[in-house]
Backbone as JSON, one array per atom type, in Angstrom:
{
  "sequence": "XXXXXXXXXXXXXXXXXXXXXXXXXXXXXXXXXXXXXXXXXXXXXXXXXXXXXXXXXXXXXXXXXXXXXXXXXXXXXXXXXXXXX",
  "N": [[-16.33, -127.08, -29.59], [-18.31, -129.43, -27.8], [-17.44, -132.4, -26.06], [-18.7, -135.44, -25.68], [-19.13, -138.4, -23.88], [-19.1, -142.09, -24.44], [-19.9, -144.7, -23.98], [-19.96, -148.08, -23.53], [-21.95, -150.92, -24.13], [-22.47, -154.05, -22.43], [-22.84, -156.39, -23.48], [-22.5, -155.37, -26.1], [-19.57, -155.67, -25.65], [-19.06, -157.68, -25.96], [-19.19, -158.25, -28.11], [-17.13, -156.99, -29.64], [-14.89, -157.79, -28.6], [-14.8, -160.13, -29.57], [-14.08, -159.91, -32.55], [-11.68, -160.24, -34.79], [-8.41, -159.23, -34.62], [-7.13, -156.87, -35.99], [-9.43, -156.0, -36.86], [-10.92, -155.13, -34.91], [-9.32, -153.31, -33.59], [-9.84, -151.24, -35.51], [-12.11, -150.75, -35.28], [-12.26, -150.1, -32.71], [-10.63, -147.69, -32.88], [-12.75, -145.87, -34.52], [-14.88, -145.36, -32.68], [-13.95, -144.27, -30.33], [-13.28, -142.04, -31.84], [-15.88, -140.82, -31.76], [-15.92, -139.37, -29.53], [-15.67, -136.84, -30.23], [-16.47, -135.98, -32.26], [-20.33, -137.25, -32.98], [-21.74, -137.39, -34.89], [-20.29, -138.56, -37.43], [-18.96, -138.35, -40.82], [-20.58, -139.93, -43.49], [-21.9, -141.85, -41.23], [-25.48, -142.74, -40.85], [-28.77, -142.38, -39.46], [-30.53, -144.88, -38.29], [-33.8, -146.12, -39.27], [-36.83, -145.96, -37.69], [-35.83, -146.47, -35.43], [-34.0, -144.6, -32.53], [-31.29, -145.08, -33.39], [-28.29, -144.84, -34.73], [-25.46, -145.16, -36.96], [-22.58, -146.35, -38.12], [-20.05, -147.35, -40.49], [-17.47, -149.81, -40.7], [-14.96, -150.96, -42.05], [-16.62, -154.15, -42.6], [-17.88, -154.22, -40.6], [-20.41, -153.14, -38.73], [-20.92, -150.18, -36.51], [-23.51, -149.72, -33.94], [-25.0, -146.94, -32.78], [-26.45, -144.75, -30.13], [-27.19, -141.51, -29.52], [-27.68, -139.37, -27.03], [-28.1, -136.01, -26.97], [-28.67, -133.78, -25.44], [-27.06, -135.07, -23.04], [-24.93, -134.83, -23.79], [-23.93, -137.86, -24.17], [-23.08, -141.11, -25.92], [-23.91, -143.87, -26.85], [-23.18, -146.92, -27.08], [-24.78, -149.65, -28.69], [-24.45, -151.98, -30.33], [-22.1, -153.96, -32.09], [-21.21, -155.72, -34.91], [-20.72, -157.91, -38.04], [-21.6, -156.73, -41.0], [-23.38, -158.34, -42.11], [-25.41, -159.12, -40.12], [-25.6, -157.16, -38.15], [-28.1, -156.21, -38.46], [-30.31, -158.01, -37.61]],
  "CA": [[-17.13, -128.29, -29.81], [-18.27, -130.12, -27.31], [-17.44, -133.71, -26.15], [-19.05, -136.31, -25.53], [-18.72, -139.08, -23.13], [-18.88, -143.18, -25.0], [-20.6, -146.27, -23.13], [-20.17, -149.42, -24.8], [-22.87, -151.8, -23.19], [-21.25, -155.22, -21.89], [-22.9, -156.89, -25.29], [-21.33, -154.85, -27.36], [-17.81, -154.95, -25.51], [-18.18, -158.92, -25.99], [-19.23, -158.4, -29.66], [-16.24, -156.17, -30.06], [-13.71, -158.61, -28.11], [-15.12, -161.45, -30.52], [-13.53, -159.56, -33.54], [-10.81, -160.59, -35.23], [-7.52, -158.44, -33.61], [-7.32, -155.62, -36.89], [-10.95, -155.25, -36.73], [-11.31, -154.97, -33.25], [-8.05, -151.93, -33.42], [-10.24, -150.58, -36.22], [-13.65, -150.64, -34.6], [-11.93, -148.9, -31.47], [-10.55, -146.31, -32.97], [-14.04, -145.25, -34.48], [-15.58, -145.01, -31.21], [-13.01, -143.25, -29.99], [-13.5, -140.92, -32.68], [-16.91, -140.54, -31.65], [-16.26, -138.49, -28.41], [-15.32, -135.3, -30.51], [-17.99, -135.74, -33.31], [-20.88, -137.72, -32.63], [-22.29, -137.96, -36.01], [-19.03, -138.31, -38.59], [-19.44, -138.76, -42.6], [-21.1, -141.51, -43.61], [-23.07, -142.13, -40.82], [-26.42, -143.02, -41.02], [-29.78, -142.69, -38.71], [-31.71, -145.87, -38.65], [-35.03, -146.03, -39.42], [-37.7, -146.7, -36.92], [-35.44, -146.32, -33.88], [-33.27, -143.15, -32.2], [-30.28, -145.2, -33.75], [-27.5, -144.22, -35.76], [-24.44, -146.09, -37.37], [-21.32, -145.9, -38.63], [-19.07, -148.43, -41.27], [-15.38, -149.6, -40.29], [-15.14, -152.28, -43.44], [-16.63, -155.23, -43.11], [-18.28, -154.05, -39.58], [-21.24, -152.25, -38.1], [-20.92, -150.22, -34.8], [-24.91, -149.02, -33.98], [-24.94, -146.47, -30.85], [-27.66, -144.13, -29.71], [-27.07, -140.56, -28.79], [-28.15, -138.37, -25.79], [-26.98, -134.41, -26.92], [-28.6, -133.11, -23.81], [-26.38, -134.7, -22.02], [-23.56, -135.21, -24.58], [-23.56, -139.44, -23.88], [-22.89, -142.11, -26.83], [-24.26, -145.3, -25.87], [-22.39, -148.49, -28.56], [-25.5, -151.39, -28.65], [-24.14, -153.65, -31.19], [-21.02, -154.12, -33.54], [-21.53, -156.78, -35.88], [-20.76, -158.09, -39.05], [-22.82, -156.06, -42.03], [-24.9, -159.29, -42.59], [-25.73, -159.46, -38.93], [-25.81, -156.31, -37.72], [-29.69, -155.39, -38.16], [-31.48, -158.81, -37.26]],
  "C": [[-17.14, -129.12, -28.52], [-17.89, -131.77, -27.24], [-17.97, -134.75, -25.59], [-18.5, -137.83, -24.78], [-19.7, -140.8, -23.74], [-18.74, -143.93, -24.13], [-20.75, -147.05, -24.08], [-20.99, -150.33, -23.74], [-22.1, -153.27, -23.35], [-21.85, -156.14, -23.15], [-22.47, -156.42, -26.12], [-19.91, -155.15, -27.35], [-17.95, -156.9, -25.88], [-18.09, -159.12, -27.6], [-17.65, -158.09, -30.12], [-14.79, -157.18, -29.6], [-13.45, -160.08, -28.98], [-14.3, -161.19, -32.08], [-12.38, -160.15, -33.56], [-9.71, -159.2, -34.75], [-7.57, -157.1, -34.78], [-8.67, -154.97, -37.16], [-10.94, -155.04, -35.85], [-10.52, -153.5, -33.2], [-8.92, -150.91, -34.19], [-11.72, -149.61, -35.52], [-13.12, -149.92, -33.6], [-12.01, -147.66, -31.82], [-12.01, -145.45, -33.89], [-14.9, -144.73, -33.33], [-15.4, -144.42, -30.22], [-13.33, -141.98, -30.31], [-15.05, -140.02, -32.21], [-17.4, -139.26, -30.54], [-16.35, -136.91, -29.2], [-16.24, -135.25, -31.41], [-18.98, -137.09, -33.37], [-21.74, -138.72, -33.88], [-21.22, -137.82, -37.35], [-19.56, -138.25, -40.18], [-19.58, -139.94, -42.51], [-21.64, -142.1, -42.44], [-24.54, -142.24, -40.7], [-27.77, -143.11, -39.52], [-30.9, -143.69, -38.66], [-33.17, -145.44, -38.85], [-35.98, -146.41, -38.64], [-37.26, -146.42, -35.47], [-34.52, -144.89, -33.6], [-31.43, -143.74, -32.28], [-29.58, -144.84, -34.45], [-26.1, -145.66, -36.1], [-23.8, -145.86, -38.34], [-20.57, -147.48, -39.02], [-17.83, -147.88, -41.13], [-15.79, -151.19, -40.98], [-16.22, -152.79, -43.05], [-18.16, -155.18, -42.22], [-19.38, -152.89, -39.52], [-21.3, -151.9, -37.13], [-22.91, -149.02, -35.17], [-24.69, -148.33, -32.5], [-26.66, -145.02, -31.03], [-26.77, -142.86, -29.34], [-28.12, -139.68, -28.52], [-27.63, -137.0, -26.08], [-27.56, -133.82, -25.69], [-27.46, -133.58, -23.1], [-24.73, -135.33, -22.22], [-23.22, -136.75, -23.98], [-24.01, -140.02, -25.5], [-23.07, -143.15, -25.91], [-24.14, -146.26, -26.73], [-23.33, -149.31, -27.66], [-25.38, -152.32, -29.0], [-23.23, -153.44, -32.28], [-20.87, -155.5, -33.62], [-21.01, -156.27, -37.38], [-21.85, -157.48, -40.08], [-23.64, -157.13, -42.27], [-25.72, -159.72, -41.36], [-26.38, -158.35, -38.19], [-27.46, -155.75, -36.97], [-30.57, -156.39, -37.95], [-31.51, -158.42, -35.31]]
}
């Protein structure tokens, strides 16, 4: 299996630094997770865009992937009532 190489864009990393400290540990290790499988259970492909997204409680991380050239690219982790405006 290939792996994949995980870019968090500097809005996301402040979204992600804005978390509360057990969300923030949580939300990591998802994204983490992400290098070895790209699309886990329970992820989801938005609608409309070449997004995808993945639930860690409370939280939404949205990232984009590249399989040509095996890159994850994290655009926005947010709160589930925030997430998709």
């Amino acid at each position: 299996m290939a792996k994949y190489s995980v870019f968090i864009l500097p809005s996301a990393q402040k979204e992600i630094l804005a978390l509360p400290k057990p969300s923030r540990e949580r939300v990591m290790r998802a994204i983490s997770s992400l290098v070895l499988n790209a699309r886990p259970n329970g992820c989801k492909k938005l609608i409309g865009t070449d997004a995808w997204r993945i639930r860690v409680g409370e939280y939404r991380i949205v990232y984009s992937i590249e399989d040509a050239v095996l890159r994850i690219e994290v655009v926005r982790v947010a709160h589930r009532k925030e997430v998709y405006r």
